[in-house]
C-alpha positions as CSV (number, residue, x, y, z in Angstrom):
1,X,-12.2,39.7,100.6
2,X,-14.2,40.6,97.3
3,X,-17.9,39.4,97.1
4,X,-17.1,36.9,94.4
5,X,-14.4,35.2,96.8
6,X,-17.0,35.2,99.9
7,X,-19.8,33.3,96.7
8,X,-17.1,31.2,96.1
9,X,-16.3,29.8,99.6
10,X,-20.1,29.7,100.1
11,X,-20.7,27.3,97.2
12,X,-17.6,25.1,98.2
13,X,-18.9,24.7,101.8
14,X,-22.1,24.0,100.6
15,X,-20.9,21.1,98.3
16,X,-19.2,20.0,101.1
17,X,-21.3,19.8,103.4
18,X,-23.9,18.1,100.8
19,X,-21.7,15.5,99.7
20,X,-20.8,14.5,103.9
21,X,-24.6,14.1,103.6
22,X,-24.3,11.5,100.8
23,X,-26.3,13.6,98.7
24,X,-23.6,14.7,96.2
25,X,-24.0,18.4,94.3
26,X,-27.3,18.9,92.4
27,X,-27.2,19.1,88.7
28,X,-29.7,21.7,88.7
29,X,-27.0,24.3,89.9
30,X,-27.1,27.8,87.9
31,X,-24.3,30.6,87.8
32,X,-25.3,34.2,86.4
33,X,-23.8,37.0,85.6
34,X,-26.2,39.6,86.5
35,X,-24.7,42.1,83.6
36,X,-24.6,45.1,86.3
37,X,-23.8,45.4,90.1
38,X,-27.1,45.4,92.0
39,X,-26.9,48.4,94.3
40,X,-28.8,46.2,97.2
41,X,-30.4,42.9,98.0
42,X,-31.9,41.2,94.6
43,X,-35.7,41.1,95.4
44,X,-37.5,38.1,94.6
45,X,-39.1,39.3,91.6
46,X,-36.1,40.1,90.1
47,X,-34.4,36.6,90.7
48,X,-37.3,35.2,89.3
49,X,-37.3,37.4,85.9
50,X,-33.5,37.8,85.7
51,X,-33.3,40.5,83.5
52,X,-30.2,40.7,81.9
53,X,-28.6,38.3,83.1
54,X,-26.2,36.3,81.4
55,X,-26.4,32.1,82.6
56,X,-22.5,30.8,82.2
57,X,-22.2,27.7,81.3
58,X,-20.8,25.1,83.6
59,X,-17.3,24.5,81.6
60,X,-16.6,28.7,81.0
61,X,-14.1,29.3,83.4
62,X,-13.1,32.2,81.4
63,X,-15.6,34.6,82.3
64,X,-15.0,37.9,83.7
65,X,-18.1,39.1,85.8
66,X,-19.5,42.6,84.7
67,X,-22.0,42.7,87.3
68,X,-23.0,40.2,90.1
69,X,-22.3,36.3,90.6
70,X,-25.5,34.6,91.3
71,X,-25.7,30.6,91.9
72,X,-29.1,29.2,91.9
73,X,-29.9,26.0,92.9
74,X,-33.5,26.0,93.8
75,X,-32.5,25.7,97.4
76,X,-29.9,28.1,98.3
């Protein structure tokens, strides 16, 4: 399976899980395409500053990804 198909099933299980919990999906949820594959791990300094990154909006389901899918959440 591709990475953005293993991201995808991540985020779905998650949601599910959440809403089972009652707690529903947080509005805070993020998706970026980070403009360029990242050739390891993203350190923490460089989710923080994002650089390059592109933030999709929630509704753009058009998108083709030139680098890496990132959801952020705050909590993930």
């Amino acid at each position: 399976m591709s990475p953005l198909v293993h991201l995808v099933s991540i985020v779905l299980c998650t949601a599910a899980v959440s809403a089972a919990a009652g707690q529903g999906l947080s509005p805070q949820a993020r998706l970026y395409d980070t403009g360029r594959p990242a050739p390891g791990p993203l350190s923490a300094r460089v989710l923080a500053r994002r650089p390059g990154w592109k933030q999709l909006a929630e509704d753009n389901v058009t998108h083709r990804f030139v680098g890496d899918a990132v959801v952020m959440n705050g909590k993930l």
